[in-house]
N, C-alpha and C positions, 0 to 999 in steps of 0.2 A: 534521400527523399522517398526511397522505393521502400523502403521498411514500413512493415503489418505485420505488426505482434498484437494479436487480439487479448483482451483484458484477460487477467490471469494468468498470460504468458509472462511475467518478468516475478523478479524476485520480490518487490517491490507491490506485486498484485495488477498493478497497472495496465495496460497496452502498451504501444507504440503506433503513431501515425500522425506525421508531420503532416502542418497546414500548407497546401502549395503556395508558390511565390505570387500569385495572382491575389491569397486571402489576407485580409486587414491583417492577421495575426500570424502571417507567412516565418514558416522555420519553427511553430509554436508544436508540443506535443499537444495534438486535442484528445489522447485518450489521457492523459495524465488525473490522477483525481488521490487528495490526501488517504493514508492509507494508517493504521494504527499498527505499531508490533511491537510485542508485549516478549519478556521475558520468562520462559517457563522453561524449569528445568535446570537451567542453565544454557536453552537457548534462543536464539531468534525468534519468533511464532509472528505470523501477520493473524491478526486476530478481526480486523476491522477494516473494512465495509465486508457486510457479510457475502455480498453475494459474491468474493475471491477468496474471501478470508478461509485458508484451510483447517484453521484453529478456533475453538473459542477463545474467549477471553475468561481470562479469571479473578471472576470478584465478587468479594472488596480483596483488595489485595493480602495477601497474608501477612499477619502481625508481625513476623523479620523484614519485611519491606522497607528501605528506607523511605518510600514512597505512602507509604501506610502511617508512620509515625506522626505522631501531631506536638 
């Protein structure tokens, strides 16, 4: 319950910091927040929300993408 990872501390982009057992949503991470990560390179990249994302994002995605294909 004592853990404070402020946003941008996890790998993930995230925080850490548990709601105490007194709040509706006790035991919940309330820094947690959906995070994008995109493959460049051949690696990992968190691309999205910008204000952790240490990467851009690359788009539209490039034409070998199986993601790209229609």
């Amino acid at each position: 319950m004592e853990t404070d990872i402020p946003d941008g501390g996890t790998t993930q982009g995230y925080g850490i910091r548990f709601n105490p057992p007194e709040h509706e949503m006790a035991g919940q991470n309330n820094r947690a927040f959906p995070v994008i990560i995109q493959y460049i390179g051949g690696d990992m990249k968190l691309v999205w929300p910008p204000h952790v994302a240490p990467h851009e994002p690359v788009l539209p995605l490039p034409a070998k993408s199986p993601y790209a294909m229609r």
